[in-house]
N, C-alpha and C positions, 0 to 999 in steps of 0.2 A: 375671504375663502370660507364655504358653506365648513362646519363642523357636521359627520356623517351623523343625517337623521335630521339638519337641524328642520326645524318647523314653517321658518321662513322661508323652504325653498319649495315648500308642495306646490305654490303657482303656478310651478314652471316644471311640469309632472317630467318633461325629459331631459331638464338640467338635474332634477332629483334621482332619478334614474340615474342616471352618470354615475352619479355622488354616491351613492348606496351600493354599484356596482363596484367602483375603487375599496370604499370601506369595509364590503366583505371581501375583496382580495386581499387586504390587509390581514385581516382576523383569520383568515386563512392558511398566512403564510407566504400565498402563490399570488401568480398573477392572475387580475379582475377575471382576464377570458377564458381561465382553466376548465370551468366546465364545459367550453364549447372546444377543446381543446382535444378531446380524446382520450383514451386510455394515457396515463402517463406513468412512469420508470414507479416503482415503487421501493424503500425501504422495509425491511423486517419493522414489526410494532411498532408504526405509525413512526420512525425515526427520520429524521431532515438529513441526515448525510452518514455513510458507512466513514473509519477511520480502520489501515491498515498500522501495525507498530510494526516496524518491521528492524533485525537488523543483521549486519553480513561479518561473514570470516571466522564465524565460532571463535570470541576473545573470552577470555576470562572474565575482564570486566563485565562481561551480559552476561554468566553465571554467577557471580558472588555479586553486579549490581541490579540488573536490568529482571532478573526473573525475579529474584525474589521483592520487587517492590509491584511486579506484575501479580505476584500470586499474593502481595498484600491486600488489594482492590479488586482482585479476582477479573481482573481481566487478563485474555489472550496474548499471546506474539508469536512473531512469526521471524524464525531464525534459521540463516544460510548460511550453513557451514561449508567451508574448503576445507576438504577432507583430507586433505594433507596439515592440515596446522595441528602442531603438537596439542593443543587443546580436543581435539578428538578421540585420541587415543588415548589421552592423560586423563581424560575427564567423562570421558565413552558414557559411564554412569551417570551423571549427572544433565549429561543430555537425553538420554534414554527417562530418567526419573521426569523430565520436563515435559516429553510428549507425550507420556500420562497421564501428565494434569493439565493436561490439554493443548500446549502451546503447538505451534508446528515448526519441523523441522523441513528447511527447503534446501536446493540445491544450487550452491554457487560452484560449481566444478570440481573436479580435482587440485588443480593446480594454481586456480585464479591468474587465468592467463590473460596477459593485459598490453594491446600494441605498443611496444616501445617508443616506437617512431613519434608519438604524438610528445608535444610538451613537457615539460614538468615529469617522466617519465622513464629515469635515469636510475628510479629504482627498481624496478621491472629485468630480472633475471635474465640472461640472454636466453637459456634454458628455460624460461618459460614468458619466452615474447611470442605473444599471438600473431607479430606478421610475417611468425617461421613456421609455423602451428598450420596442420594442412585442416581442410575441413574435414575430411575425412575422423584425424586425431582428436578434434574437438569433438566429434560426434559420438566417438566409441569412450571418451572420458566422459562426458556427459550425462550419457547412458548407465557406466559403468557406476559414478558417482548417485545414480537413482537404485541400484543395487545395494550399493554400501547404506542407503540411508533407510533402505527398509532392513535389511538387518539388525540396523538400530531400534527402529521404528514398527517395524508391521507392518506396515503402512507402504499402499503402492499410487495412491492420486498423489501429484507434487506438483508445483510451482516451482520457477527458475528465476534468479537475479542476476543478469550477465553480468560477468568482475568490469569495474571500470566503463561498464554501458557500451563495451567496443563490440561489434557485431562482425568484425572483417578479420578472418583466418586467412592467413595467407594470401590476401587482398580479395576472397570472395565472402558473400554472406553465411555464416555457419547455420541463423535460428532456422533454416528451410529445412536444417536436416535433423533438426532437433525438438522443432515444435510438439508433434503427434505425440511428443512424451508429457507433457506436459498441460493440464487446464489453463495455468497463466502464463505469462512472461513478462518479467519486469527490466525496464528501459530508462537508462540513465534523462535526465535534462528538465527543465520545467522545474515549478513550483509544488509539484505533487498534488493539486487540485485539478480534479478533470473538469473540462468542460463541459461535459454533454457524455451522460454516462449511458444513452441510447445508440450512442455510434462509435464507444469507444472499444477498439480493441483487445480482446483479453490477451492477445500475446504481445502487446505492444504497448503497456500500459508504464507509463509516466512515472518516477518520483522523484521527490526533496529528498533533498543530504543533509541533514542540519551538522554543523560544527559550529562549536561556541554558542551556540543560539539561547536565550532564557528561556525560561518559561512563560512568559507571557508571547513574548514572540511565535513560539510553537502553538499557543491556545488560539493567536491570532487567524494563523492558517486553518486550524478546525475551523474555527468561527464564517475564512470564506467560503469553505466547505457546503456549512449546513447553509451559506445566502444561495448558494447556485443547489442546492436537492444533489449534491454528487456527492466523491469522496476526495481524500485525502491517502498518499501512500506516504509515511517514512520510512527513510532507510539509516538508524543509525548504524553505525562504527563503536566506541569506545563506550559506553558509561562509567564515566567518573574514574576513568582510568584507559589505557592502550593510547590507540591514536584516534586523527579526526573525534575528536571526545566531545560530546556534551555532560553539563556535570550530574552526579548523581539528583544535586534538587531541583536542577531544569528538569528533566527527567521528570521524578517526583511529583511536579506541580502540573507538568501536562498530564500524566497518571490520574492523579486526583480529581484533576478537571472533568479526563471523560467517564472516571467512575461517579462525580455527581450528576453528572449529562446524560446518562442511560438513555432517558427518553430522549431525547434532542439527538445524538450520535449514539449510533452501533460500531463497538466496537469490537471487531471481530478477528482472527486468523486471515492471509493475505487469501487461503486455499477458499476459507468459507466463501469469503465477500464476491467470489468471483465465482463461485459456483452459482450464488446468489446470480451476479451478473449476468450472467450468462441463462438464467432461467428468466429472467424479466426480459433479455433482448429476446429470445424463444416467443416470450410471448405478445411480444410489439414487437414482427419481422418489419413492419409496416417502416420502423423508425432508422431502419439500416438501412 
């Protein structure tokens, strides 16, 4: 196998050709035929993949763990509080102080209503099982919870992470009546690596749940990130404490990662990446 460039292969000017065409695909990054390939998805400051932090239920643990190792490395997150957990009320301040220094605050519901009926799903309130929940009642909480978060906030652009990834209120679809409020939406299942970030849905967009996971395991997933040019969403639960918990120095060690990765990963709020998104599919309609 020629070495790109080697000397011994100019004979054969279009086995050479070949060979120089793979090698600057390589040094590129991309694949050999990207320049005939067309306009393609781009990243903010030449970066190979956005990463979303994202995490749900307004816990305590993501105020005394999760923000402040976020505003140690100065990077972003993005935080869905159900606005009924006593950490909202208790701690109002504290989440207000947070979306000033930039983080965002998104909207998991009022009530984090979640189908009973399914599985494993015996702790789900009868009083708040989404398959008694009429669409109509999801829609006016939904709404009502994007009220409450500008209150907090100022702030009227927001993103959604449905409780439990369940989409069916009283066995119809709720996000039809809930989309237009919203730039994103985020959808339980998957690996949290998108495929193909040119036809990927903003209201329908994919993420990982890590529990128990290390930190190398989470840096792994960036890493297939930045191989396909997409992103990556998480959705933590607990840091270093509550439930579904990853620990403070899993945490910690994927922090650190994407603060030395700058250039390689953009790490941003779920609201940015996807305003982002949504300005790059605008401008390759071609790709939808």
């Amino acid at each position: 196998m020629e070495r790109c460039g080697h000397p011994n292969a100019l004979h054969h000017r279009r086995r050479v050709l070949a060979v120089l065409a793979v090698c600057a695909g390589l040094a590129g990054g991309g694949p050999a035929f990207a320049a005939d390939a067309g306009p393609a998805f781009a990243w903010p400051h030449g970066a190979r993949a956005a990463v979303s932090l994202a995490y749900d239920d307004a816990l305590d643990s993501q105020l005394d763990h999760a923000i402040p190792t976020l505003d140690k490395y100065g990077l972003k997150g993005s935080f869905y509080l159900q606005m009924s957990n006593p950490s909202v009320a208790l701690r109002m301040e504290h989440w207000r102080a947070a979306a000033r220094r930039g983080h965002e605050l998104g909207n998991h519901s009022l009530f984090h209503q979640c189908a009973r009926s399914k599985p494993g799903r015996d702790w789900v309130a009868p009083h708040r099982n989404l398959d008694t929940t009429s669409v109509e009642q999801m829609r006016d909480q939904v709404l009502l919870a994007n009220t409450m978060l500008a209150a907090i906030d100022g702030r009227q652009e927001r993103t959604y992470t449905l409780p439990c990834g369940d989409t069916l209120a009283g066995g119809r679809d709720y996000l039809p009546a809930v989309r237009a409020a919203f730039v994103a939406v985020k959808v339980g299942g998957g690996t949290g690596v998108i495929d193909a970030m040119a036809t990927l849905d903003p209201l329908a967009v994919p993420v990982a749940a890590p529990e128990g996971s290390s930190g190398a395991a989470l840096i792994a997933i960036v890493r297939q990130a930045a191989q396909r040019g997409t992103m990556v969403n998480f959705t933590f639960h607990g840091i270093g404490g509550d439930y579904l918990t990853v620990s403070s120095q899993a945490h910690e060690e994927l922090v650190r990662f994407l603060a030395d990765n700058r250039q390689l990963v953009w790490t941003d709020t779920f609201l940015n990446i996807m305003q982002h998104v949504r300005r790059e599919q605008a401008r390759l309609p071609a790709a939808r």
